[in-house]
Backbone and ligand atoms as CSV (ligand in chain L), in Angstrom:
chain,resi,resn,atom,element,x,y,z
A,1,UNK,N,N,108.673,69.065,82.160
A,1,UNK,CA,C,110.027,69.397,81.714
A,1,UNK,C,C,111.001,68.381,82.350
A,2,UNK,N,N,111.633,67.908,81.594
A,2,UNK,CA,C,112.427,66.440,81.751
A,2,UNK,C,C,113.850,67.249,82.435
A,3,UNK,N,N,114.312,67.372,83.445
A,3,UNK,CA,C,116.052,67.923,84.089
A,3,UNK,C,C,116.793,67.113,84.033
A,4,UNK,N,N,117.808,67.834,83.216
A,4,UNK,CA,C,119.356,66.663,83.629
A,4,UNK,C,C,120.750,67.212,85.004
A,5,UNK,N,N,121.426,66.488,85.155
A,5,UNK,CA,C,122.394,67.593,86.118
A,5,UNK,C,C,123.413,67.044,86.197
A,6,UNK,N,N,124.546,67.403,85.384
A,6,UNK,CA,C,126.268,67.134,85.726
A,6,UNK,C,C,127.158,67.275,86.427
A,7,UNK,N,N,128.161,67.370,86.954
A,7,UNK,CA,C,129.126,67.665,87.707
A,7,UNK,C,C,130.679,67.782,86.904
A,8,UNK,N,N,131.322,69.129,86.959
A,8,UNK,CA,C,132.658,68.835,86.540
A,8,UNK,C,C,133.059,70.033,86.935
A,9,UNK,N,N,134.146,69.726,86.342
A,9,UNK,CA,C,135.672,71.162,87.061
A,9,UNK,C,C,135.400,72.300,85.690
A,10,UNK,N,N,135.269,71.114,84.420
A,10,UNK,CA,C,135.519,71.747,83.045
A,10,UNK,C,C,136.784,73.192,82.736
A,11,UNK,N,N,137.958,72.391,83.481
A,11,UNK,CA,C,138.860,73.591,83.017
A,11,UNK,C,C,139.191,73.511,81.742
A,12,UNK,N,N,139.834,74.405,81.341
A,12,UNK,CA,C,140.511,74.517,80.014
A,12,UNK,C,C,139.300,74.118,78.862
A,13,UNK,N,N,137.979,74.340,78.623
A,13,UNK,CA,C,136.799,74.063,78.202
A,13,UNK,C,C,137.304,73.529,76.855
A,14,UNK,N,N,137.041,71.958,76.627
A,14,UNK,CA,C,137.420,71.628,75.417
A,14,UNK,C,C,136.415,71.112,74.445
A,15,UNK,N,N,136.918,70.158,73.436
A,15,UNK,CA,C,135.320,69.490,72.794
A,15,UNK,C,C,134.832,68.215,73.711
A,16,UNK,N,N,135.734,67.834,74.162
A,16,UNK,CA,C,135.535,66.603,75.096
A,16,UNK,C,C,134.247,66.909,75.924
A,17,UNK,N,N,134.014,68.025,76.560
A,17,UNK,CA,C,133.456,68.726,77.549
A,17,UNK,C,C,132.176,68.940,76.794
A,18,UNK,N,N,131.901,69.829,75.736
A,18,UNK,CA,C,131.079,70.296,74.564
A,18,UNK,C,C,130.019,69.056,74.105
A,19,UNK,N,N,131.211,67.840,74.104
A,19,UNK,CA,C,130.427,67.060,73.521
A,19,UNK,C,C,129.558,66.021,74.799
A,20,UNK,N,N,129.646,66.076,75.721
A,20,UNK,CA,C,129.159,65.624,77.381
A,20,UNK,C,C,128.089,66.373,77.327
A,21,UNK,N,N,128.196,67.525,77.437
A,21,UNK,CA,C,127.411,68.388,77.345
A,21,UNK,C,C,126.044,68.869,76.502
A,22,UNK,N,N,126.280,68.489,75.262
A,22,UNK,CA,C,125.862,68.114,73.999
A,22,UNK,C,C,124.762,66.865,74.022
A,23,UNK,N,N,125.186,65.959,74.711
A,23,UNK,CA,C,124.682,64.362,74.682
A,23,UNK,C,C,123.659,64.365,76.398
A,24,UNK,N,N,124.453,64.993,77.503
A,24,UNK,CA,C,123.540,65.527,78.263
A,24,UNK,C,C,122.093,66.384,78.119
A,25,UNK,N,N,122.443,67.072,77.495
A,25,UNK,CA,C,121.294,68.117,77.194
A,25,UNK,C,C,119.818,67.362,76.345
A,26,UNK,N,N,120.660,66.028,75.451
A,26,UNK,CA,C,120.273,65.526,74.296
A,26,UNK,C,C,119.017,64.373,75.006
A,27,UNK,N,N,119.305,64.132,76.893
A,27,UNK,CA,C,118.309,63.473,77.488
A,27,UNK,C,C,117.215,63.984,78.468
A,28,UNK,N,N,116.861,65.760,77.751
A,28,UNK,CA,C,115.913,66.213,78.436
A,28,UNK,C,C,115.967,67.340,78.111
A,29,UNK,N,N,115.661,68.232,78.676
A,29,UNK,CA,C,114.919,69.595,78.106
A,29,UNK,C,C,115.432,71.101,78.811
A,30,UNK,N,N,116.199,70.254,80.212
A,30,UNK,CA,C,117.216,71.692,81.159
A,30,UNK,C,C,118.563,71.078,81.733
A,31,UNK,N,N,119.215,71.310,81.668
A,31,UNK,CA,C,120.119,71.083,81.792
A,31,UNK,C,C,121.175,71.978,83.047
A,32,UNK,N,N,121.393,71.210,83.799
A,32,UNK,CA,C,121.901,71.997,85.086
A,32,UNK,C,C,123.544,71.609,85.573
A,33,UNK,N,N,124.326,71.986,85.060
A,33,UNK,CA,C,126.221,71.794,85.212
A,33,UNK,C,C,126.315,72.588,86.953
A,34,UNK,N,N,126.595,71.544,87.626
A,34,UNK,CA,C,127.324,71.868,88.701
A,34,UNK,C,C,128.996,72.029,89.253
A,35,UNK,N,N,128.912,73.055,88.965
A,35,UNK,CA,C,130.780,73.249,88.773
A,35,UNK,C,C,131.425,72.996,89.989
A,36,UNK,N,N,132.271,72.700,89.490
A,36,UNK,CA,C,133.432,72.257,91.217
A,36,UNK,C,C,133.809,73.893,91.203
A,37,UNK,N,N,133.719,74.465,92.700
A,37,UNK,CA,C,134.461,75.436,92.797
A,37,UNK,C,C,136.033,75.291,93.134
A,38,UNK,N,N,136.855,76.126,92.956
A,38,UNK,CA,C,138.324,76.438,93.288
A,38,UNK,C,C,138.847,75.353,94.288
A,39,UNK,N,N,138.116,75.748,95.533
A,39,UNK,CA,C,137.988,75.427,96.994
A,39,UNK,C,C,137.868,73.825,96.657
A,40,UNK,N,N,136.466,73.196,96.315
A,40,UNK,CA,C,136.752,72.398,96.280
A,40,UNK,C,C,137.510,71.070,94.929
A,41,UNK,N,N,137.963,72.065,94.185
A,41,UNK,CA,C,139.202,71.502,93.221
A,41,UNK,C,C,140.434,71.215,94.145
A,42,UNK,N,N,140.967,71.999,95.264
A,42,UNK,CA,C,142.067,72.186,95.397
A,42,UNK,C,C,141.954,71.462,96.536
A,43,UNK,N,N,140.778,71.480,97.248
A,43,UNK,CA,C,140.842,70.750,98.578
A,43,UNK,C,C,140.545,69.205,98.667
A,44,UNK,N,N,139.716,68.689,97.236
A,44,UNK,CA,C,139.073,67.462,97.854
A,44,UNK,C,C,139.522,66.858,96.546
A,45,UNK,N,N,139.741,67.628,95.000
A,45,UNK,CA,C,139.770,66.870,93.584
A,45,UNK,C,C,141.332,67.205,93.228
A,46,UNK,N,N,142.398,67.545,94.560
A,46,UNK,CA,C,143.903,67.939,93.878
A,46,UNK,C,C,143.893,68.152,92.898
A,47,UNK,N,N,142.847,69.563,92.197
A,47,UNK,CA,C,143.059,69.908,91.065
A,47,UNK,C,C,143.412,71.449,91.475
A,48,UNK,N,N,144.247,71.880,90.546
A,48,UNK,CA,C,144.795,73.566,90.452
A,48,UNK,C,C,143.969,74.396,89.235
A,49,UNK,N,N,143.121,74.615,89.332
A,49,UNK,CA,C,142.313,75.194,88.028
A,49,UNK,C,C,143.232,76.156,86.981
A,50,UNK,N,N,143.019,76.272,86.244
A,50,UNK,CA,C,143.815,77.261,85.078
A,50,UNK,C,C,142.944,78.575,85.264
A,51,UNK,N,N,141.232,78.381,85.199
A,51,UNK,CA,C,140.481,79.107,85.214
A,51,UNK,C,C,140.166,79.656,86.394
A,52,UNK,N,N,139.911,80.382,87.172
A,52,UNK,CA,C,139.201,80.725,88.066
A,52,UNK,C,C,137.227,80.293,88.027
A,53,UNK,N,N,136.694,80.141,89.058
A,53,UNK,CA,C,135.479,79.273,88.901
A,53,UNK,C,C,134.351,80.270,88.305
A,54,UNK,N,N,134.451,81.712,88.582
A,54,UNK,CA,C,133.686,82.419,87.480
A,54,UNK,C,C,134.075,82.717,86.401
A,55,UNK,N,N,135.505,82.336,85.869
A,55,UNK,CA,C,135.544,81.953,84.515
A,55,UNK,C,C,135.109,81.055,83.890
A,56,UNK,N,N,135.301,79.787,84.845
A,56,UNK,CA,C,134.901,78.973,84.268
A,56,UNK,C,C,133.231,78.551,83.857
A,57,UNK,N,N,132.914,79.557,84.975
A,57,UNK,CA,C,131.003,79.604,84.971
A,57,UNK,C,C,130.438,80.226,83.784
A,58,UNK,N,N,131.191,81.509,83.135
A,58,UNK,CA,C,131.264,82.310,82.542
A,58,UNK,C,C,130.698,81.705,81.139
A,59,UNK,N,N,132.150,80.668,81.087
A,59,UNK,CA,C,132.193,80.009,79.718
A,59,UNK,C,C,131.023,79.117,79.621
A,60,UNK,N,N,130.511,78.132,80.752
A,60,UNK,CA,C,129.802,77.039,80.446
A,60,UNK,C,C,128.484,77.942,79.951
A,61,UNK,N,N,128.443,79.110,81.143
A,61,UNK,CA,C,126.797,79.850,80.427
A,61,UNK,C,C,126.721,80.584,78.970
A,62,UNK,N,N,127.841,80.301,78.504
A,62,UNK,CA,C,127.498,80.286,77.018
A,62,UNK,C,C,127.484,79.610,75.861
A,63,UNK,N,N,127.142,78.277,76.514
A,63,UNK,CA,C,127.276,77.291,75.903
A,63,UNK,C,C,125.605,76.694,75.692
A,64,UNK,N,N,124.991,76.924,74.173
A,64,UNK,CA,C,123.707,76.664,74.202
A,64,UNK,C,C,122.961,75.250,75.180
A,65,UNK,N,N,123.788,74.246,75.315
A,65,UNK,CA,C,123.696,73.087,76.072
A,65,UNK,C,C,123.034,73.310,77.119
A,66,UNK,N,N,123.703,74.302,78.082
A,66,UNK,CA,C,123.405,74.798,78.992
A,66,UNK,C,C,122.848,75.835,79.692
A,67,UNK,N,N,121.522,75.391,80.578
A,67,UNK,CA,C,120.495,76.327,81.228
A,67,UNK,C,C,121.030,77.040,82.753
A,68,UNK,N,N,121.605,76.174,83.152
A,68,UNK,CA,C,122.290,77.053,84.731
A,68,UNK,C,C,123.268,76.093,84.982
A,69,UNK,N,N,124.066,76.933,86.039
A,69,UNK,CA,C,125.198,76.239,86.453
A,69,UNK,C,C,125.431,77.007,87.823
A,70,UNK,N,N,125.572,75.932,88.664
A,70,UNK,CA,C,125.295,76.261,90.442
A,70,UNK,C,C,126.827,75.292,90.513
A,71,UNK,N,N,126.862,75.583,92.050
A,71,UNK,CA,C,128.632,75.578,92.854
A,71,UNK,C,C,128.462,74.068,92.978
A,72,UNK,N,N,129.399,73.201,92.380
A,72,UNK,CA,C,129.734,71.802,93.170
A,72,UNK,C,C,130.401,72.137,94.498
A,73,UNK,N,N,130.441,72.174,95.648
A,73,UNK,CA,C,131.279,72.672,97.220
A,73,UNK,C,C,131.879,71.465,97.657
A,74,UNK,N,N,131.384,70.285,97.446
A,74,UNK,CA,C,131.760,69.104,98.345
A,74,UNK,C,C,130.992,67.650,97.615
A,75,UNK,N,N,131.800,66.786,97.889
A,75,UNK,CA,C,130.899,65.307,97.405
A,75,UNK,C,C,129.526,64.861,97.780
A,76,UNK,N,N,129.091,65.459,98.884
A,76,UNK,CA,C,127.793,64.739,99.531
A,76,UNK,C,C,126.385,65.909,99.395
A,77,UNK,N,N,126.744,66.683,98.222
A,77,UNK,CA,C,125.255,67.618,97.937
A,77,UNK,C,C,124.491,66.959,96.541
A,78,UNK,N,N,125.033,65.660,95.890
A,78,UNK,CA,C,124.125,65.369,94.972
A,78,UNK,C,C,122.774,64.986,95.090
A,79,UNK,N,N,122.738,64.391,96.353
A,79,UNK,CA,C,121.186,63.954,96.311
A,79,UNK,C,C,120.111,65.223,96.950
A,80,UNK,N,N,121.008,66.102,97.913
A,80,UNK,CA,C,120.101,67.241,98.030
A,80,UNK,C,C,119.916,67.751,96.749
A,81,UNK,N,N,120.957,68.360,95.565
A,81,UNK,CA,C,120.639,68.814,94.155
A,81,UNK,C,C,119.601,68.045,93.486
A,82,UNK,N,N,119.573,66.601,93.495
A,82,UNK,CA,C,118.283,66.451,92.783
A,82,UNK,C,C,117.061,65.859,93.217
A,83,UNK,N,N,116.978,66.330,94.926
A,83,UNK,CA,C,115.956,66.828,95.584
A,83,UNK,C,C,115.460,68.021,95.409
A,84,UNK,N,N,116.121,69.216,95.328
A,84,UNK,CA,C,116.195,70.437,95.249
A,84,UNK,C,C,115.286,70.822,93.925
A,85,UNK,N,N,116.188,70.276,93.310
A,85,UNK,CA,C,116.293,70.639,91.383
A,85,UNK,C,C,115.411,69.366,90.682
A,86,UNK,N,N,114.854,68.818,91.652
A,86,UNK,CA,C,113.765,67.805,90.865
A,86,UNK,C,C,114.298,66.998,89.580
A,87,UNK,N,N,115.510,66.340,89.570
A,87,UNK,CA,C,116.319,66.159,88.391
A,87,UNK,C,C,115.517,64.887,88.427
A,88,UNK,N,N,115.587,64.505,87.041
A,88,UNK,CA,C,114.809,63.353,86.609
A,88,UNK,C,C,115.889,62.577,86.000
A,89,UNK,N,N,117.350,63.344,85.739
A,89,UNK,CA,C,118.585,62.547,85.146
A,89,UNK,C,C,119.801,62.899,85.646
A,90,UNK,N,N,120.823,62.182,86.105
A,90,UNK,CA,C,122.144,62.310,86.540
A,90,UNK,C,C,123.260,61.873,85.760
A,91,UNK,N,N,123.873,62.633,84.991
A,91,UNK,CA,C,124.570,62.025,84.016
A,91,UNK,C,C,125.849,62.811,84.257
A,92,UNK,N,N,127.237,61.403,84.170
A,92,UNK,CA,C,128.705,61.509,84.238
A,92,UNK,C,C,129.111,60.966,82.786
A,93,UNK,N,N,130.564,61.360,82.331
A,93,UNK,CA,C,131.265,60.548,81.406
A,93,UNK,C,C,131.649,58.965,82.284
A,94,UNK,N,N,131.850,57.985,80.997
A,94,UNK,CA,C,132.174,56.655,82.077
A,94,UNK,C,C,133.676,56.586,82.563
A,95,UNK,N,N,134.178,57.411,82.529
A,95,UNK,CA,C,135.178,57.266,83.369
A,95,UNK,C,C,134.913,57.392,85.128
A,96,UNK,N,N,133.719,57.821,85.395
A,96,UNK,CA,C,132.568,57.327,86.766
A,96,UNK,C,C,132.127,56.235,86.981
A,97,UNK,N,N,132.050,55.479,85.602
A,97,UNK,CA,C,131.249,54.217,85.557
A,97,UNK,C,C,130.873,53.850,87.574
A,98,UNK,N,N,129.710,53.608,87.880
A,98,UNK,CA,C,129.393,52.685,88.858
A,98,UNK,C,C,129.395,53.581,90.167
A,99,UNK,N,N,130.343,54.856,89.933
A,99,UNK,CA,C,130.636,55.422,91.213
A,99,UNK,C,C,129.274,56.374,92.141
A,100,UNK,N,N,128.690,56.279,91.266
A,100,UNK,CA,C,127.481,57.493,91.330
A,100,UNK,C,C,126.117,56.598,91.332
A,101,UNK,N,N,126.059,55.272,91.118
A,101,UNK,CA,C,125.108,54.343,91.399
A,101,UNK,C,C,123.768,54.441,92.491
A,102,UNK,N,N,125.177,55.040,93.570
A,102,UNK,CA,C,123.933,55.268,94.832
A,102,UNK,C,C,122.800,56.091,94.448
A,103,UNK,N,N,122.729,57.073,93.383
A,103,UNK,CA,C,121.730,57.956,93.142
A,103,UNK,C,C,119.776,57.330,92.681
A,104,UNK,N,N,120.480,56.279,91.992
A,104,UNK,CA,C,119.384,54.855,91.310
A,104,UNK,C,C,118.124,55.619,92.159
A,105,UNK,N,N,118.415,55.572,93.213
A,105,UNK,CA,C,116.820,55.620,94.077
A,105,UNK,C,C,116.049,56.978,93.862
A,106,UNK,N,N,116.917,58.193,93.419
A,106,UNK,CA,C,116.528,59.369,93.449
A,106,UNK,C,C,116.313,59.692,91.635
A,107,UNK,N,N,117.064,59.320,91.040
A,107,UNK,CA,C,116.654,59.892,89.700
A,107,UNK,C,C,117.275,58.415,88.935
A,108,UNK,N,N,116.808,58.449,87.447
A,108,UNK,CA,C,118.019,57.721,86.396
A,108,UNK,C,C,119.280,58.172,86.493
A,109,UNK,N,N,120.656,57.198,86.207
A,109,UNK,CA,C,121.942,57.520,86.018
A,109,UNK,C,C,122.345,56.764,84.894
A,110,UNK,N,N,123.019,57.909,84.015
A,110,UNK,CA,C,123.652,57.811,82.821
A,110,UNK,C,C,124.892,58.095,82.952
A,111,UNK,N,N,126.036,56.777,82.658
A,111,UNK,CA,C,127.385,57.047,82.105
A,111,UNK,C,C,127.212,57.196,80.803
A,112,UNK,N,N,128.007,58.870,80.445
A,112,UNK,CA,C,128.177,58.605,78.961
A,112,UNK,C,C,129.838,58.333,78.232
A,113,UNK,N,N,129.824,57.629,76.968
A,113,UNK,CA,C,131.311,57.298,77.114
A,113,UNK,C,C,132.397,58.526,76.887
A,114,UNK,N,N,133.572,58.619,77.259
A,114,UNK,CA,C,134.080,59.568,77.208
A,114,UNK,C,C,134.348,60.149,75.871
A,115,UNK,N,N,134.712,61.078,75.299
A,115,UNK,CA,C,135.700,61.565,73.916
A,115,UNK,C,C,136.918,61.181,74.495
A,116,UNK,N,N,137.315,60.406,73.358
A,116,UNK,CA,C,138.588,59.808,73.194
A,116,UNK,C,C,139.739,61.141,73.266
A,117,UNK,N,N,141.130,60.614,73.360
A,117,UNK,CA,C,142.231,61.861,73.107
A,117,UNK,C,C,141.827,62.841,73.510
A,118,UNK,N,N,141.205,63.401,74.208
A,118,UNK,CA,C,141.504,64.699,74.738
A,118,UNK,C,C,140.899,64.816,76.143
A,119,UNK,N,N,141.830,65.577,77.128
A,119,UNK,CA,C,141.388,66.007,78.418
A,119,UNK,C,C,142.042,66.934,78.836
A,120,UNK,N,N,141.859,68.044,79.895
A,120,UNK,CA,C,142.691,68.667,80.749
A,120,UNK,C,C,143.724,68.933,80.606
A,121,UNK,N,N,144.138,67.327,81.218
A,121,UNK,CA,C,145.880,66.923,81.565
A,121,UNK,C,C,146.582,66.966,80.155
A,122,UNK,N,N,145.941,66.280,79.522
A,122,UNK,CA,C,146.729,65.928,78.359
A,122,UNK,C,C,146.941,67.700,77.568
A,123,UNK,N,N,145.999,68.641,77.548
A,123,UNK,CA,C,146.385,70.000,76.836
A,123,UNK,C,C,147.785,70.292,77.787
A,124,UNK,N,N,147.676,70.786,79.497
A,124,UNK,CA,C,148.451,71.064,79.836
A,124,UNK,C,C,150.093,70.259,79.308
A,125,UNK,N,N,150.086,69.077,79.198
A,125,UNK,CA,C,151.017,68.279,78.740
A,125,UNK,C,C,151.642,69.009,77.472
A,126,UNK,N,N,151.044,69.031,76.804
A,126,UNK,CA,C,151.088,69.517,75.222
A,126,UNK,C,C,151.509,70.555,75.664
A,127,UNK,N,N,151.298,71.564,75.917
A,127,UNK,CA,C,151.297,72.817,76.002
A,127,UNK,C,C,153.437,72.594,76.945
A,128,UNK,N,N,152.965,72.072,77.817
A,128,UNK,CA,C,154.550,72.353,78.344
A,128,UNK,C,C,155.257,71.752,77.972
A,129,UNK,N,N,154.985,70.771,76.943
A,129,UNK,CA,C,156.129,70.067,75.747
A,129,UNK,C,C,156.508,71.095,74.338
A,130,UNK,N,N,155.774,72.035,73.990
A,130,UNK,CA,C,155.845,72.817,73.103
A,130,UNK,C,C,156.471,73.489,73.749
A,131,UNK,N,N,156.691,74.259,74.626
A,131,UNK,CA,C,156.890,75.296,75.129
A,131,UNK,C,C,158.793,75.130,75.251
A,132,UNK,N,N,158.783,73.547,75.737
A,132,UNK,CA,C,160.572,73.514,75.418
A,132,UNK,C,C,161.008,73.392,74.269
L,1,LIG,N1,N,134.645,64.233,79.810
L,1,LIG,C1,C,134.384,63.515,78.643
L,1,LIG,N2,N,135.359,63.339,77.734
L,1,LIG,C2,C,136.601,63.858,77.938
L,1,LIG,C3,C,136.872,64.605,79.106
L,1,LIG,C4,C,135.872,64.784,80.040
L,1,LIG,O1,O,133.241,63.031,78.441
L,1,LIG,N3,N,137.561,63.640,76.997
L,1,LIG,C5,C,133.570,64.394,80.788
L,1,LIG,C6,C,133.909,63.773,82.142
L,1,LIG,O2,O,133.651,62.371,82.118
L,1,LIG,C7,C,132.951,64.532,83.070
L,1,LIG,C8,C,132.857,65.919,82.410
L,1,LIG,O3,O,133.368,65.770,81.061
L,1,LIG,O4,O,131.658,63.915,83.049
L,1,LIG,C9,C,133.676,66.956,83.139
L,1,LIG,O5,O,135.018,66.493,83.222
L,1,LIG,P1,P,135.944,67.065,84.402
L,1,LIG,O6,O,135.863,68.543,84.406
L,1,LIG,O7,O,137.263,66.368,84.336
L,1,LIG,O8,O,135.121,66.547,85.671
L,1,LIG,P2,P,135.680,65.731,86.920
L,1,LIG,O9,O,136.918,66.354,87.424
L,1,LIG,O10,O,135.659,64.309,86.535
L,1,LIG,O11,O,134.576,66.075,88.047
L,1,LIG,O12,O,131.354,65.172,91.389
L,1,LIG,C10,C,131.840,64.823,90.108
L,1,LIG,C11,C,133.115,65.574,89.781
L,1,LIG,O13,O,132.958,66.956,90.002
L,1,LIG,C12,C,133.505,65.281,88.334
């Protein structure tokens, strides 16, 4: 059984996300999303979640793409995860390009390219431009 394993916040769950997800899944057979929790959104990724992190867990586990989804806590548990989780693939959108390189020795790494127009920031944007 071929494992893949991601990393994201995935707030505000969009197609951008769907389709990562989609193309992840598409290079093996389990698929494992490691979510940033709250804690470390707010402490290490200055992000403010919309979702709370078992919402957001909530949503990804119903997303056929996806087989499990365990806590991102901090930057330096990827290579225990695919020690752990026997991952045979590590895959980011390329807006990572290069950053995640160090992994080479432990599994394959795949940038995939991003979905254009849409992210996060940009809904929240929208959203508080409508709103005036
Ligand atoms: N993504 C994408 N296209 C978009 C938006 C996001 O392909 N239009 C991808 C990102 O490249 C990432 C994944 O969707 O691979 C999740 O995006 P975020 O939730 O923004 O993740 P990020 O905050 O980049 O966290 O340790 C790694 C970090 O946890 C990554």
């Amino acid at each position: 059984m071929k494992k893949v394993i991601t990393y994201g916040t995935f707030d505000l769950l969009h197609y951008g996300h769907i389709n990562l997800l989609k193309r992840a899944k598409a290079l093996g057979d389990y698929l494992i999303v490691a979510l940033s929790t709250d804690e470390f959104n707010w402490n290490s990724k200055a992000k403010k979640c919309y979702f709370s992190y078992e919402v957001r867990k909530q949503l990804l586990e119903a997303i056929r793409y996806v087989d499990l989804v365990i806590p991102e806590e901090n930057w330096e548990q990827k290579i225990n995860d695919i020690k752990e989780f026997r991952i045979d693939t590590f895959v980011m959108g390329d807006d990572w390009k290069g950053k995640f390189d160090f992994l080479k020795p432990y599994c394959d790494v795949v940038y995939l390219p991003r979905t254009p127009e849409i992210s996060t920031s940009q809904i929240k944007e929208d959203l508080k431009e409508k709103a005036n």
